[in-house]
N, C-alpha and C positions, 0 to 999 in steps of 0.2 A: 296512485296504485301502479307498480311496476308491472311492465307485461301484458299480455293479451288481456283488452275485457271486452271480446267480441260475444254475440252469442250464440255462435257455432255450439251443437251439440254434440256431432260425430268425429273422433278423435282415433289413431290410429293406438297411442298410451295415455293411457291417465296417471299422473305420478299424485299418491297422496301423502302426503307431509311436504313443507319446504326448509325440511332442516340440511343436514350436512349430509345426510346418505339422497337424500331424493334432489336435491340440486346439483352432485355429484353425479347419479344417474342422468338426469338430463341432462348436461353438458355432454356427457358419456355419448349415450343416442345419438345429439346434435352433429357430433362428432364421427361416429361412424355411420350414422343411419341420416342422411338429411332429410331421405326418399321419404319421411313419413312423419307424422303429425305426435307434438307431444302437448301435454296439456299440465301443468303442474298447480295443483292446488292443496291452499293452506288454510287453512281454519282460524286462526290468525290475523293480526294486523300487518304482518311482518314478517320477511323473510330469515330464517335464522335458526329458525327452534331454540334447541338450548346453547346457543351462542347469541349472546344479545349483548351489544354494546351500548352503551350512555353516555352522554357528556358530564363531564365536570360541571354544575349550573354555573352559570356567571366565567366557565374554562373549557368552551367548548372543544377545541384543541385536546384536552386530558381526555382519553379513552379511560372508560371504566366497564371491566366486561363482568358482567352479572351472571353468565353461565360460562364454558371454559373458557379459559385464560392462558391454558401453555400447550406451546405445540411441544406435545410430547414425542420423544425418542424423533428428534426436528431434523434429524441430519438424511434421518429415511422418509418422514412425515410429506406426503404430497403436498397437504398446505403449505408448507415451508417454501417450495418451487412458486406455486401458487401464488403465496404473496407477494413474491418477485413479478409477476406477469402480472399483476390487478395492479400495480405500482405503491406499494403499500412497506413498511420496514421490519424484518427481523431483527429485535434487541436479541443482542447473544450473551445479555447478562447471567452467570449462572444462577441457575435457579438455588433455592436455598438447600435441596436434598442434593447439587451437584458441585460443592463447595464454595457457594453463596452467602454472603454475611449474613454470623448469626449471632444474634443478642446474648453474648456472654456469660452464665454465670459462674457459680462454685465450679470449678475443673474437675474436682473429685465426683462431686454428684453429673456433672455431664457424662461422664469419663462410667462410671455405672449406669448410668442410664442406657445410656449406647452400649453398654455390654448387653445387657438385660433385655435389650429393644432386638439387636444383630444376632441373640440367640433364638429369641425366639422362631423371629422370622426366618435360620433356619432350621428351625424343627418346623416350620409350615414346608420348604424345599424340598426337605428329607422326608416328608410324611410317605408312607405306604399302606394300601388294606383299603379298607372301604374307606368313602368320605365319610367327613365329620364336618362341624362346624369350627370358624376359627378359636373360640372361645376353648373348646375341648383343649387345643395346644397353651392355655396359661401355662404357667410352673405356679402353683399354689400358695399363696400367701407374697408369692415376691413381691418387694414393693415397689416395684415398677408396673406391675398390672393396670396401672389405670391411665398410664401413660401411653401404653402397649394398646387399650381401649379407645383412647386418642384419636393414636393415629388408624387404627382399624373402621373406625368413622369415618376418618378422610376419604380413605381406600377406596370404600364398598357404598358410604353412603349409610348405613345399618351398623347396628349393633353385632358386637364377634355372632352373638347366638345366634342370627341370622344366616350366616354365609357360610359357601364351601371353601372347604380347605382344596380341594380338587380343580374349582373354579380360579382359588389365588393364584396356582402352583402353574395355571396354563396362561395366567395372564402374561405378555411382552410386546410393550409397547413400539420394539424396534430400540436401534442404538444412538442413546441421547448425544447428548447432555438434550434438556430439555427449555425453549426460549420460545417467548414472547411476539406477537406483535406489536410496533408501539401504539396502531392506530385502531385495536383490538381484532381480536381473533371474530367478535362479532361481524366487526364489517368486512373485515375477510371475506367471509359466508358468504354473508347476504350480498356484497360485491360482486362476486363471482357466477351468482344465482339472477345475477342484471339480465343476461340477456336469454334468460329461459321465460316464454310466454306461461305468463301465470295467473291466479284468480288471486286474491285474497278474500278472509272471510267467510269461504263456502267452507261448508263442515258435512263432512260423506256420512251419513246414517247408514244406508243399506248398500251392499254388495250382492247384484243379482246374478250369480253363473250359470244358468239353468238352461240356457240356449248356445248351442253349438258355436256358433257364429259369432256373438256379441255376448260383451257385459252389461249390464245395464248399471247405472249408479244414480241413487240416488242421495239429494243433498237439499241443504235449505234454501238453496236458491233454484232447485229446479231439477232436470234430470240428465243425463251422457251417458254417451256410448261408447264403449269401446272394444278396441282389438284384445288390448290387453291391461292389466292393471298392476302398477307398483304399490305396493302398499309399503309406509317407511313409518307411522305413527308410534308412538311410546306404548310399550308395553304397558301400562298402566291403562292408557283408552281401549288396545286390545283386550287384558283382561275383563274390563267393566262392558265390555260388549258394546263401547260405542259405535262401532258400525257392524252392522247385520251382515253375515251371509249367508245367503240361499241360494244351494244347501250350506247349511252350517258346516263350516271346518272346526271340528272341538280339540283335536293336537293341536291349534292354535291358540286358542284360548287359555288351554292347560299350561302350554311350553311358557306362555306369556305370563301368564299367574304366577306362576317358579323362577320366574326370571323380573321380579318387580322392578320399577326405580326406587334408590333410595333418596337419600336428600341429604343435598349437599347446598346450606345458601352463603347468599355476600353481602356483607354492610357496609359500604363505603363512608368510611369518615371524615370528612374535611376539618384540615387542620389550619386553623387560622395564624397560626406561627410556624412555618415546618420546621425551623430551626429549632424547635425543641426534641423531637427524634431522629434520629440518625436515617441515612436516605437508604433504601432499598435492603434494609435488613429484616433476618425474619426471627418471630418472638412466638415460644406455646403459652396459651393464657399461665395453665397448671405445670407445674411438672408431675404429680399425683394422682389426678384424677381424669377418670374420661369423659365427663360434662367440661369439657374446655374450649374454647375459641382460638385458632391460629394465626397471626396476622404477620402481615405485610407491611413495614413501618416504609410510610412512602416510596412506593412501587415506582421504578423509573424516576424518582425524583422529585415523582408529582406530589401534591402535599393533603396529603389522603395518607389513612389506614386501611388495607383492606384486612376486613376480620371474614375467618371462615369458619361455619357452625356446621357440622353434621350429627348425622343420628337423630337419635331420641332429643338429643338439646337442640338440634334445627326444627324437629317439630314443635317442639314446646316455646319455643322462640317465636317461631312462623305463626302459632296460634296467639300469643299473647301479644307481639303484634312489632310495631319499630319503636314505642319507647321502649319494653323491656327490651329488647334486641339491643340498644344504644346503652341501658343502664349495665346489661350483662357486661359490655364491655370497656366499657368504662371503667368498672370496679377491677376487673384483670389488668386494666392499662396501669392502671391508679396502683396498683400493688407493684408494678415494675419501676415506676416512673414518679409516685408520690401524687397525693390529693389535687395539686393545680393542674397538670394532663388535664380533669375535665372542664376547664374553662377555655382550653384550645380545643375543643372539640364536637362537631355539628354535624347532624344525620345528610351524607349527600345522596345518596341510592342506596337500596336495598332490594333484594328480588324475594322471592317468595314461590319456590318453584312446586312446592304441593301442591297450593293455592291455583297454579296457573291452569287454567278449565281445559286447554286442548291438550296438556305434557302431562301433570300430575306426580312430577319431582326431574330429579336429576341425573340420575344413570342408575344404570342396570344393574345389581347382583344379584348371581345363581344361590337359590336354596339347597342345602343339602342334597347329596345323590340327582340335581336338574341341571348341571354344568353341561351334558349333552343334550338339553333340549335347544342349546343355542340352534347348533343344527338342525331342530326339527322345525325350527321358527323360520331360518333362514331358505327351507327349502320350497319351490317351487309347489304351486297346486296346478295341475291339468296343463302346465305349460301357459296357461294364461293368466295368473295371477301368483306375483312376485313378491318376495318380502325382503324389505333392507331396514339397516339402522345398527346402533352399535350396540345392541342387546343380540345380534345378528354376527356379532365376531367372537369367532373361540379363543381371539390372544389378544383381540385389542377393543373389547368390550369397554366403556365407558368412556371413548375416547371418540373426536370429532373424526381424526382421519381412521379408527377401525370402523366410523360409517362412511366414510368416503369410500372405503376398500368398499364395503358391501355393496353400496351403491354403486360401484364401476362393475362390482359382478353380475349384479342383478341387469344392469343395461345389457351386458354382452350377452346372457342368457336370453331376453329379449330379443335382441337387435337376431339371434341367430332364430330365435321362433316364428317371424315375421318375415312371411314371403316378400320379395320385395314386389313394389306395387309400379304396375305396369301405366 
């Protein structure tokens, strides 16, 4: 278990979550505040949240990352510096949306498709008036719509009906092109997150702020005190009320409800011949419909599929389980590539991020007219209890470094609250 497991209860912060906003914040602190005590815990086996990387079995070397994968808009991305200092490599292969190999077909149907796709999205840019959801902007009967559904899965996580148009129109994730670690964006993290003293394990039920002077918290392994508290957990355990406060803050609750995870998962496929797919190109199962899987024909080289499910088809996947996961894609492969594809092909990882008990999916989309709750989430309560995470960024929502952002904010909000100790 990395980091402190003393059992000091009195703490100057308690940071809760150890994903990418609250290991961010405590490097943060460590950094500008040494004068004072931080404590960071994760509910959890593992430092990472939804950055988890996996080996290859049997290729331990081959990173395979089960939650993000690209350091987005990487030229401004903090982790991008980051990976350079932990000793770690940026592949600057273009990604597939940055003119990156793409699996060929009809020119004419690509060539409409990309009309149909580029108009849409913008009549999302140009939208004005109240929000709407993204589904309101189809064009009606076009027959690209389901392809246009697709990719709005990828996006958001959720189905068009789901999400703001308000929310799409402010996302920017800074200026790409967008690239890789080779040794995953997982160990990145959790890398980085070495040298913050942490618990693993302990899961916070209650937040007590009732007294002037201290926090009290409780959790399953017992109780702490603190000066002050980061709260960084997924909006899904915020809504469900997994931890208490008293008093109850209910714009938290609410902001976090309108701001759910969607779900976004991965099935990594080990290819026992890779010479039958082309290296590092990318494939949409359908071109028609928005039940589709997107893959990655041997990422980096390595000799894996990675296939990407979201929406409604990652829950319905995620429930039914990793053979139908493996069969879904299979049959997609097998339609590109002919009936043998699946005798080269065997389940290596899959994640399951709905399923996962302390995250409860994969990023954050705003509901209709709740695009400004980001803010309400992100703001301070009484100056002693903080909130980060990338349901917490108004532009770089679902991404690892718009929780790093939040997380440097939230330290320095701190670190200024916190008289220094004599």
């Amino acid at each position: 278990m990395p980091g402190d497991n003393g059992t000091s209860v009195e703490q100057d912060v308690v940071i809760i979550g150890a994903g990418a906003a609250g290991i961010a914040a405590a490097r943060r602190l460590q950094a500008i505040r040494p004068d004072i005590s931080i404590l960071l815990l994760e509910a959890g086996d593992r430092l990472g949240g939804r950055a988890w990387t996996v080996g290859l079995p049997g290729a331990a070397d081959i990173a395979l990352d089960l939650g993000c994968g690209w350091l987005h808009g990487a030229r401004s991305n903090p982790w991008t510096g980051i990976a350079d200092e932990v000793g770690l490599t940026v592949d600057r292969t273009p990604a597939p949306w940055n003119g990156g190999r793409q699996l060929q077909r009809d020119d004419a149907q690509i060539h409409a498709a990309q009309e149909a796709i580029g108009a849409y999205f913008e009549r999302l840019e140009s939208h004005e008036g109240d929000d709407t959801d993204l589904a309101e902007m189809l064009e009606p009967g076009n027959a690209w719509n389901g392809q246009i559904r697709a990719i709005g899965t990828y996006i958001t996580g959720a189905e068009l009906e789901c999400s703001s148009v308000v929310d799409y129109t402010r996302y920017d994730p800074g200026p790409g092109p967008d690239w890789r670690v080779r040794e995953g964006y997982g160990n990145l993290i959790s890398r980085y997150g070495r040298p913050v003293p942490a618990r693993l394990g302990v899961e916070v039920t209650r937040i007590d702020h009732r007294h002037a002077g201290r926090i009290d918290i409780e959790t399953n392994q017992g109780g702490l005190r603190a000066r002050a508290v980061l709260v960084t957990v997924s909006t899904n355990v915020l809504a469900a009320e997994k931890i208490a406060f008293d008093p109850p803050l209910p714009e938290k609750i609410e902001a976090a409800a309108r701001l759910p995870l969607g779900l976004a998962d991965k099935l990594f496929l080990r290819l026992d011949n890779q010479e039958v797919l082309p290296a590092d190109t990318h494939m949409l199962g359908s071109v028609s419909r928005g039940a589709t899987g997107t893959y990655q024909l041997r990422p980096l080289g390595a000799p894996v599929v990675e296939a990407y499910f979201a929406g409604d088809l990652a829950h319905d996947l995620e429930r039914e389980g990793s053979e139908a996961a493996f069969s879904f894609a299979a049959d997609e492969l097998a339609a590109e590539f002919g009936a043998d594809i699946r005798k080269e092909l065997s389940v290596a990882a899959i994640s399951a991020w709905a399923a996962a008990p302390h995250i409860g999916g994969s990023y954050s989309y705003a509901e209709p007219g709740a695009s400004d709750l980001r803010a309400v989430l992100a703001a301070p309560h009484d100056q002693r209890i903080f909130f980060a995470g990338e349901a917490c960024s108004r532009a770089r929502y679902s991404t690892a470094h718009g929780a790093y952002e939040t997380g440097v904010a939230a330290a320095d909000l701190i670190a200024g609250s916190l008289s220094s100790k004599v």
